[in-house]
C-alpha positions in Angstrom: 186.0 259.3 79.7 183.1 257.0 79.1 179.9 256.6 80.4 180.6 255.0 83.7 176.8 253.6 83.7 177.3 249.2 82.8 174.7 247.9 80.6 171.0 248.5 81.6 169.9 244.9 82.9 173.2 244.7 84.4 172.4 247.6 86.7 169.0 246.9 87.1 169.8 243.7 88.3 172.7 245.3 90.5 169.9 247.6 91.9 167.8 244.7 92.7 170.1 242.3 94.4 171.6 245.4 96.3 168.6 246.9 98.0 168.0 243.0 99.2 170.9 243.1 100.8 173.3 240.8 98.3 176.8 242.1 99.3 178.1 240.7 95.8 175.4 243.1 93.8 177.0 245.8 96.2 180.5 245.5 95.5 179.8 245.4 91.7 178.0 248.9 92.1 181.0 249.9 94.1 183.5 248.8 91.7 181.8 250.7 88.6 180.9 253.7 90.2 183.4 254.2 92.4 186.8 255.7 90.1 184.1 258.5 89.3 182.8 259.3 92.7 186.4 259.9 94.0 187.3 262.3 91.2 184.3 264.3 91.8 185.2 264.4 95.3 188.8 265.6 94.7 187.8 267.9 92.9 185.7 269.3 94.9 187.7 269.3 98.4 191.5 269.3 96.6 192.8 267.4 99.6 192.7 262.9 98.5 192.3 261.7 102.4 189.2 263.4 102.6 187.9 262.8 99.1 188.3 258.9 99.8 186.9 259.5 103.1 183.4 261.3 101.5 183.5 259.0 98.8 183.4 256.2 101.5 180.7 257.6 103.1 178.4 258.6 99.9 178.5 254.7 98.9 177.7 253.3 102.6 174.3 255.8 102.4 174.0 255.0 98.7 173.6 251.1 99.2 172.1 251.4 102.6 169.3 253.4 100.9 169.3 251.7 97.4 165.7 250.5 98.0 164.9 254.9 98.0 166.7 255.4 95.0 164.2 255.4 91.9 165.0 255.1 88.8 162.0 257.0 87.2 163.3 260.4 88.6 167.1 260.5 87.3 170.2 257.6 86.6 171.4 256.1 89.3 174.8 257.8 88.9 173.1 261.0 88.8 171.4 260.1 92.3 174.9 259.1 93.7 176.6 262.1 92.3 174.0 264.1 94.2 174.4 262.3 97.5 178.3 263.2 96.9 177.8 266.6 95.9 175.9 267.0 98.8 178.7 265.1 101.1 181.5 266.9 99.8 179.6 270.6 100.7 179.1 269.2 104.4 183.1 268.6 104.5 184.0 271.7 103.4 181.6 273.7 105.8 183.5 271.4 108.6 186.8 272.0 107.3 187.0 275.7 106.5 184.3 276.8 109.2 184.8 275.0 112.3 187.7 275.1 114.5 190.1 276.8 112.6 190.7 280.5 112.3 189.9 282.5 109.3 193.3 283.7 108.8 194.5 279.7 108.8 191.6 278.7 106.9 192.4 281.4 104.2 196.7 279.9 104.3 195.4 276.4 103.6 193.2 277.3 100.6 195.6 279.1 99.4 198.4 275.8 99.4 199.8 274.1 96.5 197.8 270.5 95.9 200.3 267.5 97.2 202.7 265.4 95.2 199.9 262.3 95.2 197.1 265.3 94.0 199.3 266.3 91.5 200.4 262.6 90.2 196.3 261.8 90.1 195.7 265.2 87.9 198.2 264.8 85.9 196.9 260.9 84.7 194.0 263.0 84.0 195.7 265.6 82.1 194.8 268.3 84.7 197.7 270.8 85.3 198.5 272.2 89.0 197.8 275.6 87.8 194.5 274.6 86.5 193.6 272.6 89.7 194.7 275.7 91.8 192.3 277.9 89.6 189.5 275.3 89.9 189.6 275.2 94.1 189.4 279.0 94.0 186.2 278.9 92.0 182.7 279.6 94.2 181.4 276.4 94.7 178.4 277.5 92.5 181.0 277.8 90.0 183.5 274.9 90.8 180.5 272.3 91.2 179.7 272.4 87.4 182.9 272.8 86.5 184.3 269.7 88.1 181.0 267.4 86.9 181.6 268.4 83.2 185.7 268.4 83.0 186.5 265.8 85.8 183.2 263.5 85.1 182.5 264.7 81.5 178.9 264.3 82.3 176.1 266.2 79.9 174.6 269.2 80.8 171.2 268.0 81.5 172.8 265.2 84.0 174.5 268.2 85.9 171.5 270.0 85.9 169.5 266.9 87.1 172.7 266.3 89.9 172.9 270.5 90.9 168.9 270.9 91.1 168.7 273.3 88.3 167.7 273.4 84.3 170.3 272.5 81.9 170.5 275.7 80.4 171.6 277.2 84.0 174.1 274.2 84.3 175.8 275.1 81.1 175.7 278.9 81.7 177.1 278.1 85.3 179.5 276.0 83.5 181.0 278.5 81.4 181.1 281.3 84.3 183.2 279.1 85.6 185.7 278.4 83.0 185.7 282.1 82.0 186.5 282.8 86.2 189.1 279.8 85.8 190.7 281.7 82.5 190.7 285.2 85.2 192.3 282.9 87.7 195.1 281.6 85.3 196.3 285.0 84.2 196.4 285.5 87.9 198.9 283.2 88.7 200.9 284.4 85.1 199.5 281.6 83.5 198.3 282.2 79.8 195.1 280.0 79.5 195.4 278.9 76.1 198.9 277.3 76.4 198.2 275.8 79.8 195.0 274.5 79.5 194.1 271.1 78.0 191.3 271.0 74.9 188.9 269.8 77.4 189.2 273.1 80.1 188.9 275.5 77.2 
C-alpha cells in the first residue's frame, strides 16, 4: 500500500484551509486519509459498524482541532493515527467491560469475523484465520501489528503513533507476529502456508 500522505503543499494547504474552517479543505483531508483510518480501526475492534463509527468520530475531533495539530512534532497521519489508536482503545474498554458479563464478553471475542469482515480482508489479502489470530493478540501486541501489516507504516511512524522508540515498535512488532504464528497452530493452521508474504 502506498503512502497515503498527498503531496506536501497539497496538505499544507489542506491544513491551512481546514483549521479556518473551509469545509472543501476538510473533505479533501477526509477523502485521503480516510480508507486508512477505517482499516486501522478494523483491525483493531474486528467488528466494521464500530470501526466506521470510531473512524467517524477520530475525523470530527481531527478537523475540529486541526488548528492543535503541528506539524513540527510528527505527520499529520501519524497525529490522526494516534487520535484513532486512542479511540479505538476507549471502544473496546466500553464494549468488553461495561454491561456485559465476562462469560459473554469472552463468547463474542471468541466469534468468527462476519461475511462483510471477511469480504474486506480478503481484498486485502488477509485470511480469517489470520484475522482471528490477530484479535486474540494483547493490544500491546495487536496495536503494532495492525499499523505495520494493515497500514504498512515504518517503524519509526509506529513508534511516533504508539509513544515509544522505534526499536520497541519493531521488537513489539515481531512479538506479535511470533504470538500470531502460536495462535495459528492453535487453530491447526500451519503459518507458513496460510499466511501472506506480508504477515510472515
Amino acid at each position: 500500500m502506498a503512502d497515503p500522505s498527498p503531496p506536501a503543499a497539497h496538505l499544507a494547504d489542506w491544513l491551512a484551509r481546514g483549521a479556518a474552517g473551509d469545509e472543501a479543505a476538510c473533505a479533501a483531508l477526509y477523502a485521503q486519509f480516510s480508507p486508512a483510518v477505517l482499516r486501522l480501526a478494523l483491525g483493531l475492534l474486528s467488528d466494521l459498524q464500530d470501526a466506521e463509527e470510531v473512524a467517524q468520530d477520530a475525523f470530527v475531533y481531527a478537523l475540529r482541532n486541526l488548528g492543535r495539530y503541528d506539524p513540527a512534532r510528527s505527520a499529520f497521519s501519524t497525529w490522526l493515527y494516534t487520535i484513532t489508536l486512542s479511540r479505538c482503545r476507549n471502544k473496546r474498554r466500553r464494549k468488553w467491560l461495561a454491561l456485559l458479563p465476562l462469560e459473554r464478553a469472552a463468547n463474542d471475542r471468541r466469534r468468527q469475523p462476519d461475511h462483510l469482515i471477511e469480504s474486506v480482508l480478503e481484498r486485502r489479502g488477509v485470511r480469517a484465520q489470520v484475522w482471528q489470530a490477530l484479535q486474540a493478540l494483547p493490544p500491546r501486541l495487536r496495536e503494532p501489528v495492525a499499523l505495520r501489516y494493515l497500514l504498512e507504516l515504518r517503524y519509526k511512524e509506529i513508534g511516533a503513533t504508539l509513544g515509544c522508540n522505534p526499536k520497541t515498535a519493531e521488537s513489539r512488532t515481531r512479538q506479535g507476529l511470533q504470538a500470531l504464528r502460536v495462535h495459528l497452530r492453535a487453530l491447526g493452521v500451519e503459518p507458513e502456508s496460510e499466511l501472506t508474504e506480508q504477515w510472515v
